[in-house]
Each structure stands twice: as structure tokens, then as C-alpha cells.
N, C-alpha and C positions, 0 to 999 in steps of 0.2 A: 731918661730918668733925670731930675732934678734934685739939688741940693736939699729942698725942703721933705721930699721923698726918704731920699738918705737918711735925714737925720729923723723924720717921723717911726723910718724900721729900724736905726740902730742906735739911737744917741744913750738909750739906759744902757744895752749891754755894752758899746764901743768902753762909757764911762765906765764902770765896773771892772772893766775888760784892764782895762788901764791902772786903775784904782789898784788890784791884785798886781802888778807888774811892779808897781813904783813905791806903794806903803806909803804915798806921801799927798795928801787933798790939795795941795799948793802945786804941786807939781803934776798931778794930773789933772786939775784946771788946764796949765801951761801946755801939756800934749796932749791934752782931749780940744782944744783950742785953734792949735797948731792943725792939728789934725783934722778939724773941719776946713781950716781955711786952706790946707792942700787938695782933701777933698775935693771942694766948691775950685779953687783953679786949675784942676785938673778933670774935671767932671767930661770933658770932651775925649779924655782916653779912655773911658769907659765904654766896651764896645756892645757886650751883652750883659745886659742886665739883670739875668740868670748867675754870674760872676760879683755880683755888687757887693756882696755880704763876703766873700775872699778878698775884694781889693779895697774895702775899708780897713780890715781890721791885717792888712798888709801894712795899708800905709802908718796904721796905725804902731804894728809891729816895729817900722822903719825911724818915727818920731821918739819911738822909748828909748830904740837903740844910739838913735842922734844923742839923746838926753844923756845915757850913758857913759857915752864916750864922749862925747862934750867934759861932762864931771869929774870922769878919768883924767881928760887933759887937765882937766883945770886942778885936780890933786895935784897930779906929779907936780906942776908949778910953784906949787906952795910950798911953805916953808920945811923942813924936813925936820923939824923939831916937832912935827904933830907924834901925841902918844900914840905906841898901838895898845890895844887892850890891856897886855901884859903890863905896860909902862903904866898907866893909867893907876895902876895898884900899887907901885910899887914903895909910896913915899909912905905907904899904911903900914901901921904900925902891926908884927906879927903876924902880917899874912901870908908870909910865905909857910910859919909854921901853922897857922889855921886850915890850911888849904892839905897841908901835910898832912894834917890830925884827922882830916875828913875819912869818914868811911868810904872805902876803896870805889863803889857802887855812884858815891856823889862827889867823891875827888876827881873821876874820872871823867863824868860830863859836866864837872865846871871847870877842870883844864878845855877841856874839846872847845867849849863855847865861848869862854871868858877867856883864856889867853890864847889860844890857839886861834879865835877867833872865827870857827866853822858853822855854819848857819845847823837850826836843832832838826830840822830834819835831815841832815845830813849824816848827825849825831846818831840818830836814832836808826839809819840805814844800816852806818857803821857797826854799833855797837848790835843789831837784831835787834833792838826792840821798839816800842811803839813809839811814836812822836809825845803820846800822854803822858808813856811814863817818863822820857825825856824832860817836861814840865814838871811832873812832879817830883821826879830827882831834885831839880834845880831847885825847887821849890823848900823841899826840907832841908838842901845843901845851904841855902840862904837866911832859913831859918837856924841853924844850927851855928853859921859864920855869923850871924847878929847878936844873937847870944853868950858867944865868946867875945866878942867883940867887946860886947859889953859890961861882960863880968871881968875882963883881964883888962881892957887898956880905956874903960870908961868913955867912949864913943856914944853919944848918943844918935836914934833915928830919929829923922825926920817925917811929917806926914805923910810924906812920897815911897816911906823905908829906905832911904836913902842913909846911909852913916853923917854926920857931922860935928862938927867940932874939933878939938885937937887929942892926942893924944895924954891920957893921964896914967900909964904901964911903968910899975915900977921896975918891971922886964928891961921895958925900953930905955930907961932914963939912965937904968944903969951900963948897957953893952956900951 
């Protein structure tokens, strides 16, 4: 079997394949990359070629987890002043009471998500329900926080719905 074989039977799904692992087109360029050119220098330990379609998406398996733990080390290294989610909110005006005031149902999976920082389908395992309605919690929990947001401390959105600006809370100005 040959390099050009390999990649004629699996270069869409190996990519894909990858694509779903990483959420990132930059970075699985980088290990869909990596991963032919291990392929191609390794193509001699391939011994039956009934096995191809397991030891691509091995080594493939092997490349993401390199990328991983690569990334891992390269966190811990960095500065320890990085926010974590929690921290991230924390300089916003009134949100710890906004977050409070949420109905139980959407305070609950935007703790999970947004400070606890647990991926939504995890969320959704946890709590018994669907991954949709996990989205859609979020979804009116965010619409509900933009809205206060905007009637108490004068916060504008941006196109992205993103908050910005400074705060204008006569709440705030005063504590």
C-alpha cells in the first residue's frame, strides 16, 4: 500500500475525524498534516493492509493527544494570572446578583457551564436532560442576563451579543 492510496481512502474522513476532536480548522490543518507525514514515514510498518483504516486513524488518535498534552504543558507554563471562567465575570457589574435572580432551571446550567466551566453535554448527562434543552436554557438564561444587564447597569451589546462598555449602575456607584 502506498501513501497516495492512504490518503485517496481516508483524507475526508481522517480530516473530519480530527476536525470533531480539536473544534479548531488551524489546528487540524497542523494534525491532519503531521499525520500524513507520520503516515508516509512509517508506511513500511504497515503490514496488512486489511489493518490500514485502524493504523491511520491510530496514529491519528496519537497526533491529537500529542497536541493535547503539548498545550497542557504549554498552560501550566504560563502565567497563573490567566482568568478562569468565574474570574472572567467577576469585575461586571451586578452579576453575581443577576446570576442569583435567575430562575433555578437557568441559574443552574449557567453555573455548570460558565463558572464551573463543564462542557454542555456533560451538563446535560448530569442534570437528565437533553443537550437541546441545555442550549436552550442557556439561551434564555443569556437573554434574560442581557436584559438586566441593560436596564440596571446600562451595558450595551455588541454585534457579537457580547456586553460592552462601562458600567452606568447607580447600584454600583454607590456600594
Amino acid at each position: 500500500m502506498e501513501t497516495q492510496q492512504i490518503w485517496d481512502s481516508f483524507n475526508e474522513e481522517l480530516y473530519f475525524f480530527i476536525l470533531k476532536k480539536v473544534k479548531d480548522k488551524d489546528v487540524t490543518n497542523d494534525i491532519f498534516q503531521d499525520t500524513f507525514l507520520k503516515i508516509h514515514n512509517n508506511l513500511s510498518n504497515l503490514k496488512e493492509e486489511e489493518k490500514a483504516r485502524a493504523w491511520v486513524f491510530q496514529i491519528a488518535r496519537n497526533e491529537i493527544f500529542n497536541y493535547f498534552n503539548n498545550a497542557s504543558i504549554y498552560a501550566d507554563k504560563l502565567d497563573a494570572n490567566i482568568e478562569t471562567p468565574s474570574q472572567k465575570y467577576e469585575h461586571i457589574c451586578c452579576f453575581d446578583k443577576f446570576i442569583d435572580d435567575l430562575p433555578e432551571i437557568y441559574k443552574q446550567v449557567i453555573e455548570l457551564i460558565y463558572i464551573e466551566g463543564k462542557k454542555q453535554k456533560d451538563v446535560a448527562r448530569q442534570l437528565k436532560i437533553s443537550l437541546e434543552n441545555v442550549k436552550t436554557r442557556i439561551k434564555r438564561a443569556k437573554d434574560i442576563l442581557k436584559k438586566q444587564f441593560n436596564e440596571c447597569c446600562k451595558y450595551e451589546i455588541d454585534k457579537n451579543g457580547n456586553l460592552i462598555g462601562e458600567s452606568n449602575c447607580s447600584k454600583c456607584n454607590t456600594e
